[in-house]
C-alpha positions as CSV (number, residue, x, y, z in Angstrom):
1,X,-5.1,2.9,-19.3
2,X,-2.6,5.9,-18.8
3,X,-2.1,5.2,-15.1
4,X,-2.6,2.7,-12.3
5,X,-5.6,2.1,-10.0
6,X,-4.0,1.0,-7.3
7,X,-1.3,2.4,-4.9
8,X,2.5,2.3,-5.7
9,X,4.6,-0.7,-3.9
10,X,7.6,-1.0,-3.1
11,X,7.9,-4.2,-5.5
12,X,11.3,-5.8,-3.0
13,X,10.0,-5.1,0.2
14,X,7.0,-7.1,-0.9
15,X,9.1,-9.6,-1.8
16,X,11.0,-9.4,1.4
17,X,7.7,-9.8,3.4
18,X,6.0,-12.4,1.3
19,X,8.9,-14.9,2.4
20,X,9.9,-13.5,5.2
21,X,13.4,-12.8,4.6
22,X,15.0,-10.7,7.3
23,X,16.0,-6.8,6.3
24,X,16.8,-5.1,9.0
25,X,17.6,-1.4,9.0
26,X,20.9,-0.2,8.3
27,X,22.2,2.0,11.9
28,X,23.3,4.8,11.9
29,X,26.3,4.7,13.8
30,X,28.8,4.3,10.3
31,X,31.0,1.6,11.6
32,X,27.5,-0.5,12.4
33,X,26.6,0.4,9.3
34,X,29.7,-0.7,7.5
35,X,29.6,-4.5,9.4
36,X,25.8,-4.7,8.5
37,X,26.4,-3.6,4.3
38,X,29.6,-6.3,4.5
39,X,27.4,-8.7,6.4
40,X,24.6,-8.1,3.9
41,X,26.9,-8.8,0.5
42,X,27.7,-12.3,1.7
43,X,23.9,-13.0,1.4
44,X,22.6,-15.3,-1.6
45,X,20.2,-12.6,-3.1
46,X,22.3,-11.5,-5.4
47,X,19.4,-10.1,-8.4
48,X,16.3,-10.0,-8.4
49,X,13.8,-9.5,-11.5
50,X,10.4,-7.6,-11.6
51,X,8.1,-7.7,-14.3
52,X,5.2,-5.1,-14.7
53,X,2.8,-5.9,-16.6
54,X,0.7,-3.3,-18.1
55,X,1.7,-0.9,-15.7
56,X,0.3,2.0,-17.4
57,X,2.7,4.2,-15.8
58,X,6.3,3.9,-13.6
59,X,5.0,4.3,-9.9
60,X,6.2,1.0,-8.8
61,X,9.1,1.6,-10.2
62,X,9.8,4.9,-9.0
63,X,8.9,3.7,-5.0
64,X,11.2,0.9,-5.1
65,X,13.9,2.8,-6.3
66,X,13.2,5.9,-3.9
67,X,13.5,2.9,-0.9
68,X,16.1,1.3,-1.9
69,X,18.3,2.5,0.6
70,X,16.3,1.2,3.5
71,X,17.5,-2.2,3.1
72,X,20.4,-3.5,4.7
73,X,20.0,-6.5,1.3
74,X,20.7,-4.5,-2.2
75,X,20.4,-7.3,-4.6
76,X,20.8,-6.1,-8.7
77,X,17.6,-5.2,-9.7
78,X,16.7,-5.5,-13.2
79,X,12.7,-4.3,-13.4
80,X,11.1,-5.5,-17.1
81,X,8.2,-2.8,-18.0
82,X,5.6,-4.6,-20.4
83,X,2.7,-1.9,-21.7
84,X,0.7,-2.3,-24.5
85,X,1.6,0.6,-27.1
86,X,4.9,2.4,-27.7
87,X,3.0,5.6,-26.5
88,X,2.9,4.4,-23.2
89,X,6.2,3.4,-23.0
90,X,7.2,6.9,-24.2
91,X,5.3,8.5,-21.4
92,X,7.1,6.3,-18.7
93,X,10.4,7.1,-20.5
94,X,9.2,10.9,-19.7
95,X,8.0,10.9,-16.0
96,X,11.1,8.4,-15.2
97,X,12.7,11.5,-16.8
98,X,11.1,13.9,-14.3
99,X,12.0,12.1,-11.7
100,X,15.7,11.3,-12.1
101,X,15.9,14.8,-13.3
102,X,19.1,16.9,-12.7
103,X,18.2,18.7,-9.6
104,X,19.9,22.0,-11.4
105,X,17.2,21.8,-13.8
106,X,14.8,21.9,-11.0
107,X,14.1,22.4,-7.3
108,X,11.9,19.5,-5.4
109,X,8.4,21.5,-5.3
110,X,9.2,22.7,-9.3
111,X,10.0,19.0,-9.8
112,X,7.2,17.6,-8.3
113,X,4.1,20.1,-9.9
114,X,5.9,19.2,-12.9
115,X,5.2,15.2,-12.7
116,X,1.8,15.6,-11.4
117,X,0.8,18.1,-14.2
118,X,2.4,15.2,-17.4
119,X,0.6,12.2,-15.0
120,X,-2.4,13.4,-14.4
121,X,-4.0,16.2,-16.6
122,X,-5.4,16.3,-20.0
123,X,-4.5,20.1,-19.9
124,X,-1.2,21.2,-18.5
125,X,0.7,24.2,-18.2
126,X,2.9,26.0,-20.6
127,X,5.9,25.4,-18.2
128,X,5.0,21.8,-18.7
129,X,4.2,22.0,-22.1
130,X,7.3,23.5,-22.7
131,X,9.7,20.6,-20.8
132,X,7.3,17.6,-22.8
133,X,8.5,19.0,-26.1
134,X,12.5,19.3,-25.1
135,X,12.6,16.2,-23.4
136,X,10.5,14.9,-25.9
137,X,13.8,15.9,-28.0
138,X,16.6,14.6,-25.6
139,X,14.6,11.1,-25.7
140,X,14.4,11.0,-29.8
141,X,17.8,11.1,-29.0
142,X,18.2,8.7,-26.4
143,X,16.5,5.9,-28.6
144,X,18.2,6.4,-31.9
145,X,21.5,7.0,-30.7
146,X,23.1,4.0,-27.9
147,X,26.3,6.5,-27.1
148,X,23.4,9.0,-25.9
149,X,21.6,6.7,-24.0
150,X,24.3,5.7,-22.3
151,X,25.2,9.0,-21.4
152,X,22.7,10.6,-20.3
153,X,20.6,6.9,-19.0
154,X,22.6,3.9,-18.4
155,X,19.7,2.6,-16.5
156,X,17.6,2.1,-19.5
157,X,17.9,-0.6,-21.9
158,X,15.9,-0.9,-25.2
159,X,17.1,-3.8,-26.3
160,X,13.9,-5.8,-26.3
161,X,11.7,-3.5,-28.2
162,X,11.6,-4.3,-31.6
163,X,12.2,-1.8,-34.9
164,X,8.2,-0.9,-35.2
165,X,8.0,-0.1,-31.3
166,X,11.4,2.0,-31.6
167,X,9.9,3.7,-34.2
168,X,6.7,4.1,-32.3
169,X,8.4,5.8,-30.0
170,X,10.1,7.9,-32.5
171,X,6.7,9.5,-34.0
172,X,5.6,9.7,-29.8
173,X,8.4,12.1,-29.3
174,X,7.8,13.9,-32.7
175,X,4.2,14.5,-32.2
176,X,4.9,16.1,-28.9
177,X,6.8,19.0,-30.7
178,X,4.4,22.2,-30.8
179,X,4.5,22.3,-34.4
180,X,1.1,23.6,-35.8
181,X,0.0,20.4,-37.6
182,X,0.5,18.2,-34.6
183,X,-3.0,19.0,-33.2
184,X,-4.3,17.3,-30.4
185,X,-7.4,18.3,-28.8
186,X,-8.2,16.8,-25.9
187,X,-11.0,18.8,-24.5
188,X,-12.8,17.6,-27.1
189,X,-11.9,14.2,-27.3
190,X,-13.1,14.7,-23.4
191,X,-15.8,15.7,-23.9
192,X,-16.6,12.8,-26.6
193,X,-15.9,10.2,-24.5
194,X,-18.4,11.5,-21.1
195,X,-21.3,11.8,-24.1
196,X,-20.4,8.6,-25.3
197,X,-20.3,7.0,-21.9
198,X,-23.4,8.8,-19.9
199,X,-25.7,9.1,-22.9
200,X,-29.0,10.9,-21.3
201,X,-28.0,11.3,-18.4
202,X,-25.3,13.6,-19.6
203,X,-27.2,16.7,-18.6
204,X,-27.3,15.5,-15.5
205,X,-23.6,14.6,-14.8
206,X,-22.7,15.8,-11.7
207,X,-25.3,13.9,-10.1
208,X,-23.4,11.1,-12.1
209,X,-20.0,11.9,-10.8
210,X,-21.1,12.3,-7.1
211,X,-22.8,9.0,-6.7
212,X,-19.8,7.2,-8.7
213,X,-17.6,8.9,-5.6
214,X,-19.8,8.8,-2.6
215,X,-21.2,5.2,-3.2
216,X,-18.4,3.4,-4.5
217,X,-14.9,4.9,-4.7
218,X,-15.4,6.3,-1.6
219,X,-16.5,2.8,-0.3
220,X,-13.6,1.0,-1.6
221,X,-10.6,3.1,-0.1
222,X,-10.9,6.5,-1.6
223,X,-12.4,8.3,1.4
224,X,-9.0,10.9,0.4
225,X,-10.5,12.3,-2.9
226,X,-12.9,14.8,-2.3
227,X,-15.6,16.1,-4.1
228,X,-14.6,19.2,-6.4
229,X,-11.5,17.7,-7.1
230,X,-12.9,14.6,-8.4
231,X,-16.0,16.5,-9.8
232,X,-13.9,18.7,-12.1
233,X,-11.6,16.6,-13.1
234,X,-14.4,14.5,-14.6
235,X,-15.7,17.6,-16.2
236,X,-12.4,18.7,-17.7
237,X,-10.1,15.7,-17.2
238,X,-7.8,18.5,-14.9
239,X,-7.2,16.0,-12.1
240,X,-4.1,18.2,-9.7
241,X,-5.1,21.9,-9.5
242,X,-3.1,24.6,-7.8
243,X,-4.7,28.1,-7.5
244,X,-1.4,29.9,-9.2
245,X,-1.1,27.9,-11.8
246,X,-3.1,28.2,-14.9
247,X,-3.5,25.3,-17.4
248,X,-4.4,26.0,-21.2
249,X,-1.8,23.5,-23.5
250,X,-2.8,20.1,-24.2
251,X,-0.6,17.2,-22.6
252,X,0.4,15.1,-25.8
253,X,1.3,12.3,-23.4
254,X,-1.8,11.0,-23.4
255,X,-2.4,10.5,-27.5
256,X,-2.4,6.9,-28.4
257,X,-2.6,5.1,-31.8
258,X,-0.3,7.3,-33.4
259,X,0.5,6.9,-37.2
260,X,2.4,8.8,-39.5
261,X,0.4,10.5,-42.3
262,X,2.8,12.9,-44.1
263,X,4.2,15.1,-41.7
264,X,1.0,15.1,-39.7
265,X,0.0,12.2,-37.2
266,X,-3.6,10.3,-37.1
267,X,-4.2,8.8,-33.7
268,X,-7.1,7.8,-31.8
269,X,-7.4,10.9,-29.7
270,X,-7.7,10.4,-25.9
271,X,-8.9,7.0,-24.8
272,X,-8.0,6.3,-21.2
273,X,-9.5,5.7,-18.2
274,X,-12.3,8.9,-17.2
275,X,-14.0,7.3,-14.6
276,X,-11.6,6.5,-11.5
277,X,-8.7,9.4,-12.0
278,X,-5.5,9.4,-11.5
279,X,-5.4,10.0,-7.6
280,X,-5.1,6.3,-6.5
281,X,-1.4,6.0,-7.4
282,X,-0.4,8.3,-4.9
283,X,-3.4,10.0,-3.6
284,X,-4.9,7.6,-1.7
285,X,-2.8,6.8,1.8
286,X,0.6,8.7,3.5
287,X,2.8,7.7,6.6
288,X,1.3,10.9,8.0
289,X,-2.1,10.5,9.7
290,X,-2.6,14.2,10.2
291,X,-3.2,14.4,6.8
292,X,-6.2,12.2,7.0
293,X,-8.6,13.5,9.2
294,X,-11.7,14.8,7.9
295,X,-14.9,16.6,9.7
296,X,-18.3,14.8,8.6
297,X,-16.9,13.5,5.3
298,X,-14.8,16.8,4.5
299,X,-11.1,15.7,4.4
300,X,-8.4,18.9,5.6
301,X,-6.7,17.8,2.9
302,X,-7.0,16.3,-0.9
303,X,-6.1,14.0,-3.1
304,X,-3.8,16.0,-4.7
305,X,-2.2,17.7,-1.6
306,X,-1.6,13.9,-0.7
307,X,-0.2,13.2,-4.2
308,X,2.2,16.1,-3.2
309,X,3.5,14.6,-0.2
310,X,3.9,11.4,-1.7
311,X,5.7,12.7,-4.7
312,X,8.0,15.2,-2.5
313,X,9.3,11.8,-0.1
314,X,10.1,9.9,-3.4
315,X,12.3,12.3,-5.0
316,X,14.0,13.6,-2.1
317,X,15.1,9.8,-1.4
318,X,16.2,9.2,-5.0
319,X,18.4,12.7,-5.1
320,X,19.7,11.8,-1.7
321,X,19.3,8.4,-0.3
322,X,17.9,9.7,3.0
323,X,14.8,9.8,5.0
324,X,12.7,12.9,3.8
325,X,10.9,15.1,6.4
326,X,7.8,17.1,5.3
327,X,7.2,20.4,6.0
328,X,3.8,20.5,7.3
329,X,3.7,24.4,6.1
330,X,4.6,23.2,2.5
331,X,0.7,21.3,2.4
332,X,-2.0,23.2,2.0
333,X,-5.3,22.2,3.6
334,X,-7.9,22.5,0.6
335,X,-10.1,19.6,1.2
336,X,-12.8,21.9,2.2
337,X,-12.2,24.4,0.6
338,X,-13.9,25.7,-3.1
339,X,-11.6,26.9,-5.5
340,X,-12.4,29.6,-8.0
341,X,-12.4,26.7,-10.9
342,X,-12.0,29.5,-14.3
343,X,-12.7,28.3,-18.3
344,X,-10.0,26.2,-19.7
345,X,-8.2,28.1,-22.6
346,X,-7.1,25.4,-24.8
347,X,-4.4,26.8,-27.1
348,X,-2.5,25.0,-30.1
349,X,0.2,27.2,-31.2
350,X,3.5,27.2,-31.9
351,X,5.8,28.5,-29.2
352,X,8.8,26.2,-29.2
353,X,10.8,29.7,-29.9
354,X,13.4,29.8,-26.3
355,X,12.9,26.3,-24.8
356,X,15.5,24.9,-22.7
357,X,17.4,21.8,-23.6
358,X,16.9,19.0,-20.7
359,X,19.6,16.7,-22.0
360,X,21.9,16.4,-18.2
361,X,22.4,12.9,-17.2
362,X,19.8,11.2,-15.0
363,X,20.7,10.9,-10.9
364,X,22.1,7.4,-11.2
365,X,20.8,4.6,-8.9
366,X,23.2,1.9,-8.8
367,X,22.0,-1.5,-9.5
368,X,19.1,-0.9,-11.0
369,X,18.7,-1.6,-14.9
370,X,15.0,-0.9,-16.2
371,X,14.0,-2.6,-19.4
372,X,11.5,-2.2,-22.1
373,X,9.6,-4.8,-23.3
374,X,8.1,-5.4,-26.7
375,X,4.2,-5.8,-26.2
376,X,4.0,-9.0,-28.4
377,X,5.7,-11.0,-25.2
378,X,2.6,-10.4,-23.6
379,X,1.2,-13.4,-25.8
380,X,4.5,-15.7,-25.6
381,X,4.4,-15.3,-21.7
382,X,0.8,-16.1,-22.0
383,X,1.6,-19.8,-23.7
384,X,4.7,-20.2,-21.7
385,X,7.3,-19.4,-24.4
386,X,10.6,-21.4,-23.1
387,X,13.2,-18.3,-23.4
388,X,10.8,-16.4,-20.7
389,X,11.3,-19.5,-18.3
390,X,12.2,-19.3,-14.8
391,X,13.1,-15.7,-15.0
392,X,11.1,-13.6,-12.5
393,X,11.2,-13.3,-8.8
394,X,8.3,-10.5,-8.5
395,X,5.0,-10.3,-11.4
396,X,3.0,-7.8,-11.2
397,X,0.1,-7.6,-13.4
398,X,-2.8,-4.8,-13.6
399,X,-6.2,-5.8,-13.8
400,X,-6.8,-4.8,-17.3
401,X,-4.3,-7.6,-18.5
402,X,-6.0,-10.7,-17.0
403,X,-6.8,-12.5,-20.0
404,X,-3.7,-12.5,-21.1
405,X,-3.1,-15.4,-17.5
406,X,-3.0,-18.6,-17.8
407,X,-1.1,-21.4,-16.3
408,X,1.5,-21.3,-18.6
409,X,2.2,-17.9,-17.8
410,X,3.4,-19.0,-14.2
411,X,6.1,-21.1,-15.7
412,X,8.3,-17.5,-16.4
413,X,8.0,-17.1,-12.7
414,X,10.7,-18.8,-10.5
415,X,10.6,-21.7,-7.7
416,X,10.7,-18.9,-5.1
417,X,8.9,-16.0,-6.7
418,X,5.7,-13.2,-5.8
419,X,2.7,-12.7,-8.0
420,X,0.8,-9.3,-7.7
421,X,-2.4,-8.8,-9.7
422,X,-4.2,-5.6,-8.8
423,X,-8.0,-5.9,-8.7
424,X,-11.0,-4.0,-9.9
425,X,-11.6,-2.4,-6.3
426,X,-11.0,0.7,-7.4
427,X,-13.0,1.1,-10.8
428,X,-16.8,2.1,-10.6
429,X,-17.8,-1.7,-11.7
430,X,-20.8,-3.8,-10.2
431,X,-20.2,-4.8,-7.2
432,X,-20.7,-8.5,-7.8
433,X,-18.6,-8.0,-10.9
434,X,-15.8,-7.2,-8.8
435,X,-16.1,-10.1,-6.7
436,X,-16.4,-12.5,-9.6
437,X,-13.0,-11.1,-10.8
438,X,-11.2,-11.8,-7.6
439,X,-13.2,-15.2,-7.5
440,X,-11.7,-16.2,-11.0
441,X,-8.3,-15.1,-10.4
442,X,-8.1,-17.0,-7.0
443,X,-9.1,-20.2,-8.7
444,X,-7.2,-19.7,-11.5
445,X,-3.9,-19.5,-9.5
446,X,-5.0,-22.1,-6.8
447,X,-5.4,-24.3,-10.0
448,X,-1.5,-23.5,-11.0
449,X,-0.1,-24.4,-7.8
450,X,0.3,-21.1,-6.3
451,X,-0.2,-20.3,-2.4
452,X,-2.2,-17.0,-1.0
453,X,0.8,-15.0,0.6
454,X,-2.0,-13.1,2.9
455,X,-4.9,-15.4,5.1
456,X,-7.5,-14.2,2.3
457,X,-10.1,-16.8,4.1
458,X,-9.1,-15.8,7.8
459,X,-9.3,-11.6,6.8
460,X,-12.4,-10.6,5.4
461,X,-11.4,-6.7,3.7
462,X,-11.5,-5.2,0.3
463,X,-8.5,-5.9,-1.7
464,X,-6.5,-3.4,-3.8
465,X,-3.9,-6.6,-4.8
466,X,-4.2,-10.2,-4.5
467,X,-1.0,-11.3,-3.4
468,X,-0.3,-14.9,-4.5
469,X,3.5,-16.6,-3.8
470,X,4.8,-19.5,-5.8
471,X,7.4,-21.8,-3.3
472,X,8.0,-25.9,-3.7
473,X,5.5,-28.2,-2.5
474,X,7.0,-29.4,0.8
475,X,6.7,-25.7,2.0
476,X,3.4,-25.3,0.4
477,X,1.9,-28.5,2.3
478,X,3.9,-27.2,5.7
479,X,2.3,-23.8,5.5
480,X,-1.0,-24.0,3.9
481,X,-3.5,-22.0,4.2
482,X,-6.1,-22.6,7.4
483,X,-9.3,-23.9,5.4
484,X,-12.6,-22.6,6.5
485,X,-13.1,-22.5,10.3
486,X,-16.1,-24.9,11.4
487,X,-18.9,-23.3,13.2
488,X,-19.9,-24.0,16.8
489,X,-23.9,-23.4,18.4
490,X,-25.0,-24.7,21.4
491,X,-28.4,-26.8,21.3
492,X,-30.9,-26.5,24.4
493,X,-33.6,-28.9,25.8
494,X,-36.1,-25.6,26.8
495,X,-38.1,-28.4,28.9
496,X,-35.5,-29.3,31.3
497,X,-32.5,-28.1,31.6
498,X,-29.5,-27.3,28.8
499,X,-27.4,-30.5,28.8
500,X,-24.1,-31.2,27.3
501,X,-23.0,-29.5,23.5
502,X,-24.5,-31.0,21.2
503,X,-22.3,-32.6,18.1
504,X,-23.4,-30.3,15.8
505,X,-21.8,-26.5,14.9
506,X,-23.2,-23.6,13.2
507,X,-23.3,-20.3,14.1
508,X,-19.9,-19.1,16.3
509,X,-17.3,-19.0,14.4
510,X,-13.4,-19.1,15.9
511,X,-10.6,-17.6,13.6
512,X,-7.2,-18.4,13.0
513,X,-7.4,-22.1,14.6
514,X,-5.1,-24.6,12.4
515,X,-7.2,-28.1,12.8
516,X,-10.7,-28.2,13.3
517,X,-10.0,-31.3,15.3
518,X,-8.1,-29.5,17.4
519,X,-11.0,-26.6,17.9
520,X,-13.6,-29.2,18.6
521,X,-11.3,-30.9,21.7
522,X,-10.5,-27.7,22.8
523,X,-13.7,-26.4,23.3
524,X,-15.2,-29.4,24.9
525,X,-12.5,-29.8,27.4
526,X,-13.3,-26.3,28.5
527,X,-17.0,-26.7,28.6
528,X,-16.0,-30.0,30.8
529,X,-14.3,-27.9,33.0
530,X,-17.1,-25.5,34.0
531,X,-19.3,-28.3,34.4
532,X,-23.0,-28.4,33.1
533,X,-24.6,-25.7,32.3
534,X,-27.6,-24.3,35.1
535,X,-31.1,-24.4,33.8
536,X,-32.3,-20.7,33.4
537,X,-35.5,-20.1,35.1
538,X,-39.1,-18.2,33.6
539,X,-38.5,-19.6,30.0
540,X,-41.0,-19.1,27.8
C-alpha cells in the first residue's frame, strides 16, 4: 500500500477524547491565554508516543501536527513510523518534505498541487518531477550526513533503521534522479496490474470501475468521489487532475523492491493499491458542508477539490499556527462537470539540466520528534519483545498489518493507552468479508483485555476505525460496556381481553439502558401505572 484508506486523525485529540481528558481551547484574549499555557504545563502529560503502523503514507502525522496548536495541553510528542520497505519510508521522508517546506520555495496553492501530484498520481508533472529528483538529492543527504540532518530536520531521527534500510533509502533517492537508465514505467506496469486483476472482463472495465464505485465505495462513505475522477484514475492511475496542468513524467515514488544492479536498479515496478484510490485520506469529509451537497448523486464538488481544501487548512496551520479560512473562490466546482481528459505522454528523459536545489531547513514544530522504524520490529512487537514494553500511549495499525496482532503485541502499549486499527470498509471486498475482519479483530482484543472506546453494540454504523482503549481493570469493570439490550413484546389473549405483559421479551428493543434488571422494573411500573390495557373491539 502507497497510501491510507482511511481519513487522517488527529492521533492526540483521539487520545484526549478516548479518556476524556479536558482540553479546552486556548482564548484569545493573550493574558487568558498566558494563565491557561502556564496552567496547562503544570499538568502530568508530559509525552506522549504514537506508533503508526504500516501507515503507508504521513497523513496522521501531518493532521496532528497541523492541530497542535488547538490544545491548551502540548505534551512532547515523539510519533514512531513503522512501514514495510525503505521505499516507503523514503516517500514519507518526501511528502513530510513538502509539507514543512520553506514557504520561499513555494506559495500555499504551488505547495499543495505539489503534494497531491507525489501522493497520488502514477504520472506527475514536470514541475513535480523536477522537485522529486532535488529533494530526492537534499534527503541522500540528510541520511548519510547527521550534521545535515540536523540542519535542515531536527525533527527526524533515523536512528532505528538499520544499515540495509539506510541504504535502501540511499538507492530510493538515487533512482529518483532522471538519469536515462533509471527507467520506470508505470503506465505500463498499470496497465499490467488492471489485466492481471479483471481478466475477461477487461474489455469491459468501465462497467467494472462503475459498479466497484456505485455499489460499494459509494456505500461505505465515499459518496465524495465521483465518477470521472474515480473512472480515470483507474484507467490511468491519475487520481488529482487540474485542467492547466499537464502530466507526462513518471512519479518514481511509487517503485518498490528496488535493488542495485550496476548502476541501473531492478524493482518490482508498481504494486500498490488500484482499486480504492487515493481520495480517502483527504477526500472523503471537510468542516465545510457546502462542499457536500450534490443533485441526484452529482456532487458540486470532488474528491480532489476536497483533497484541496483539506491540504490548503493543514499547511496553513503548520506555517502559522492559526485557524485557516478558505476562500470559497479558490475551489472549483467540477463534480459535474466532464473534463477534456487528453493521452498521457509518458516521457523518460533526461532533463535534470537547471533544477533548483530544495535544501532550506524544514518550518520547525516544537516538540515533536518523528522516528523511523526498522521494519523487522514489526515481528518483535508481534511476540512482545521486552525493550518495546510499555512504550506507547496511541497504536495505530492499518488494516493490511493485522496478522502481524497478537496479544503480545499489546504489552508495548501502556496501562493508559489507545488502539486504532483501520478496517476494510473502504476496499472493494465481500461484504461479509469485511464483517468477518471486524468480527476477528474485536475478539481478538476483547480476548487481551482491551475495552471498546466507542458503544460499538449500542451504535449500529459502518466503521472506518475500530477504536479500542486499554485502562486497569477497576475502570474497565466501572465502565464496561452495556451488553446486549433484552427485547420486550407484549403477548395478547385475542379471546378476551389483553391482560397484563407477559414475562417474556422479544421484539422492542430499548437502547442505551445499563441493567436489564433495571429496564424490566421500569417498564412494568409504567404499564402499572396506566392500568390494564382495554380490549379492542371487531378482532378478527
Amino acid at each position: 500500500m502507497l497510501w491510507g484508506i482511511s481519513s487522517a486523525l488527529d492521533l492526540y485529540e483521539e487520545y484526549l477524547k478516548a479518556f476524556k481528558i479536558k482540553d479546552d481551547p486556548l482564548p484569545k484574549d493573550e493574558h487568558a491565554r498566558e494563565e491557561a499555557e502556564e496552567a496547562a504545563g503544570d499538568n502530568t502529560l508530559n509525552t506522549l508516543n504514537i506508533l503508526i503502523c504500516g501507515g503507508a503514507d504521513p497523513r496522521h502525522v501531518i493532521k496532528t501536527l497541523a492541530k497542535r496548536y488547538t490544545h491548551r495541553i502540548r505534551p512532547k510528542l515523539n510519533i514512531y513510523l513503522l512501514d514495510g520497505c525503505a521505499e516507503i519510508e523514503a516517500r514519507n521522508m518526501l511528502l513530510l518534505g513538502v509539507a514543512l517546506e520553506d514557504p520561499e520555495s513555494f506559495n500555499l496553492v504551488s505547495k499543495v498541487h505539489l503534494f497531491m501530484d507525489l501522493y497520488g498520481n502514477a504520472v506527475i508533472r514536470p514541475s513535480s518531477h523536477h522537485y522529486m529528483a532535488a529533494k530526492g538529492r537534499t534527503l541522500l543527504k540528510m541520511v548519510t550526513n547527521e550534521e545535515e540532518l540536523q540542519r535542515l530536520a531536527p525533527m527526524l531521527n533515523i536512528e532505528g533503521l538499520k544499515y540495509k534500510e539506510r541504504d535502501g533509502l540511499e538507492m530510493a533517492f538515487t533512482f529518483w534522479q532522471p538519469q536515462p537508465w533509471n527507467v520506470f514505467e508505470v503506465t505500463a506496469y498499470w496497465e499490467q496490474r488492471s489485466r492481471a486483476l479483471l481478466g475477461t472482463r477487461y474489455d469491459h472495465r468501465n462497467g467494472a470501475f462503475d459498479w466497484d464505485l456505485s455499489m460499494t465505495l459509494k456505500d461505505r462513505g465515499g459518496q465524495q468521489i465521483c465518477s470521472q475522477e474515480y473512472r480515470y484514475w483507474r484507467e490511468t492511475g491519475v487520481a488529482f487532475v487540474f485542467p492547466e496542468y499537464e502530466h507526462c513524467k513518471p512519479n518514481k515514488t511509487l517503485a518498490a523492491g528496488l535493488v542495485r544492479n550496476g548502476r541501473n536498479f531492478i524493482h518490482r515496478g508498481y504494486v500498490g493499491d488500484i482499486q480504492t484510490g487515493p481520495f480517502c485520506g483527504f477526500g472523503l469529509r471537510t468542516v465545510e458542508e457546502r462542499m457536500h451537497h450534490s443533485v441526484h448523486g452529482d456532487n458540486d464538488y470532488r474528491a480532489t477539490d476536497i483533497t484541496e481544501r483539506n491540504l490548503m487548512e493543514f499547511f496553513h496551520e503548520l506555517l502559522t499556527q492559526t485557524a485557516y479560512e478558505h476562500d470559497s473562490t479558490r475551489s472549483r466546482r467540477y463534480g459535474s462537470v466532464q473534463l477534456l481528459m487528453t493521452p498521457l505522454l509518458n516521457h523518460q528523459e533526461e532533463d535534470a539540466a537547471g533544477q533548483a536545489a530544495y535544501d532550506k531547513p524544514w518550518i520547525h514544530v516544537p516538540g515533536v520528534t518523528v522516528h523511523f522504524v526498522s521494519p523487522l520490529e514489526m515481528e518483535q512487537l508481534k511476540q512482545g519483545a521486552a525493550h518495546w514494553n510499555n512504550m506507547f500511549d496511541v497504536v495505530f495499525m492499518a488494516y493490511n498489518y493485522y496478522s502481524f496482532l497478537s496479544k503480545d503485541f499489546f504489552q508495548a502499549m501502556r496501562a493508559q493507552s489507545l488502539f486504532i486499527l483501520e478496517t476494510k470498509l473502504m476496499t472493494v471486498e465481500r461484504k461479509e468479508r469485511v464483517q468477518e475482519y471486524e468480527s476477528k479483530a474485536k475478539e481478538l482484543m476483547k480476548e487481551a483485555g482491551l475495552k471498546a472506546a466507542i458503544n460499538y453494540q449500542a451504535i449500529n454504523a459502518k466503521n472506518m476505525w475500530l477504536k479500542y482503549k486499554k485502562t486497569d481493570k477497576e475502570e474497565q469493570e466501572d465502565e464496561a460496556v452495556p451488553e446486549a439490550v433484552p427485547e420486550i413484546t407484549f403477548k395478547y389473549d385475542t379471546d378476551t381481553d389483553y391482560g397484563e405483559p407477559s414475562e417474556e421479551y422479544t421484539g422492542l428493543v430499548i437502547e442505551e439502558i445499563p441493567s436489564s434488571n433495571q429496564t424490566v422494573a421500569a417498564i412494568k411500573k409504567e404499564v402499572e401505572a396506566e392500568g390494564p390495557l382495554q380490549p379492542k373491539t371487531n378482532l378478527p
